[in-house]
C-alpha positions in Angstrom: -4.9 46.5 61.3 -2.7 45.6 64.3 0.7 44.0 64.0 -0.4 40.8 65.1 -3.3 40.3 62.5 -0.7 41.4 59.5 2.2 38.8 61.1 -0.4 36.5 60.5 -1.4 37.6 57.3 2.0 37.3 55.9 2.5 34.1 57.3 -0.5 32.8 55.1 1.0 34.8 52.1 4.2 32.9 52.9 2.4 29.9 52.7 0.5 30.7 49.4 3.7 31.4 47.7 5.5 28.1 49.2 2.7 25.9 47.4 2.6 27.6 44.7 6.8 28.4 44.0 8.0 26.0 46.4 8.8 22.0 46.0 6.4 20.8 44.2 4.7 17.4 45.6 4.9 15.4 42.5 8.7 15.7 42.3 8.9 14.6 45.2 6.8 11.4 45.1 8.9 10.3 41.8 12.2 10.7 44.5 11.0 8.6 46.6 8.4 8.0 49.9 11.1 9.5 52.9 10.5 12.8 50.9 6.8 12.2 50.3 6.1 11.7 53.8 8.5 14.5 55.1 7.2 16.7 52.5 3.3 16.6 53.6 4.2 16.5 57.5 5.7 19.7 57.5 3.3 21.2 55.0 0.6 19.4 57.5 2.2 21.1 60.3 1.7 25.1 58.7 -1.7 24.2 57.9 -2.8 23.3 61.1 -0.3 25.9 63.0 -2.0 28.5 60.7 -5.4 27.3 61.0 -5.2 26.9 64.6 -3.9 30.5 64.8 -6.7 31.9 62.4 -9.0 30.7 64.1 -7.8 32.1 67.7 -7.9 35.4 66.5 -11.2 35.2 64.7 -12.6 33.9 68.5 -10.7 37.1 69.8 -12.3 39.6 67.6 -15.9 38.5 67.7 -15.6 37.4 71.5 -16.3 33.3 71.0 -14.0 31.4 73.5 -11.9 29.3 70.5 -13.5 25.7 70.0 -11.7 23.2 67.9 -13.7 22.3 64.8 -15.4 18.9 64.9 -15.3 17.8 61.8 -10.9 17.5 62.0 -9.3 14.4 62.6 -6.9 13.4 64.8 -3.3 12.5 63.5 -3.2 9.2 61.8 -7.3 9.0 61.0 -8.4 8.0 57.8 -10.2 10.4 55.4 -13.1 8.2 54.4 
């Protein structure tokens, strides 16, 4: 495995452990929506960083160019 592929790796372990050892989401809508909303932004923000990265690499090794996926929605679109 090359270094790049386990920097990656680690960085979704990292992210594993932080949702499952780090602040937890319902403490922090009982404190109050400033921590909510901060909260899910930056948890928002490794998803899609990690995602976005993931997918490069999978494009890399199998020789796609990388194509966003349809079906996400642009900042501030509704789920339904």
């Amino acid at each position: 495995m090359q270094e790049r592929d386990q920097r990656l790796l680690d960085r979704v372990r990292w992210l594993r452990w932080y949702l499952n050892q780090g602040p937890d989401a319902d403490v922090a809508i009982g404190e109050g929506q400033a921590q909510h909303t901060e909260l899910f932004r930056g948890l928002g923000h490794r998803l899609h960083d990690i995602g976005r990265d993931l997918l490069i690499r999978v494009n890399e090794l199998d020789g796609t160019p990388f194509l966003p996926p349809a079906q996400c929605r642009q900042p501030g679109e509704s789920e339904s």
